[in-house]
Residue, then its C-alpha position, 0 to 999 in steps of 0.5 A: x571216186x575213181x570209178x567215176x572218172x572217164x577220160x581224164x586229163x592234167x594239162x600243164x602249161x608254162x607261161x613265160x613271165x617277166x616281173x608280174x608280166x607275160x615277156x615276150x613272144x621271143x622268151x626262151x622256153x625251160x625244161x621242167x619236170x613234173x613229179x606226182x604221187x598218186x594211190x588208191x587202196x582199190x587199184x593194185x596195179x595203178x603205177x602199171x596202168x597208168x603207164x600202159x595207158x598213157x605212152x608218153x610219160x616217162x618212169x623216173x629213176x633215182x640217180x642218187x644213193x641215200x645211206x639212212x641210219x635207223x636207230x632202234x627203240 
């Protein structure tokens, strides 16, 4: 339940791997992104919040137009 949940956290950490072993100290670091989809039928404002809240997060926007085609029943 979210009225249960008091300072949360997701942490995400990259491990650098080289075959099934950790590589080197010296490995390069990557560039990822991490994209999630949250809902809660309670909270309307919740994608709002949720960047008000935590500052470093960043709103992604689409870079690419999809024309979809619906076809009538």
């Amino acid at each position: 339940r979210g009225s249960s949940l008091k300072g949360t956290a997701f942490d995400i950490h990259y491990n650098a791997r080289s075959g099934a072993a950790n590589a080197r100290s010296d490995a390069s670091l990557i560039r990822y992104a991490l994209v999630i989809t949250l809902r809660s039928k309670k909270t309307a404002m919740l994608y709002d919040d949720i960047l008000a809240t935590h500052s470093r997060l960043k709103a992604l926007e689409s870079r690419l137009s999809i024309p979809l085609r619906i076809r009538g029943s």
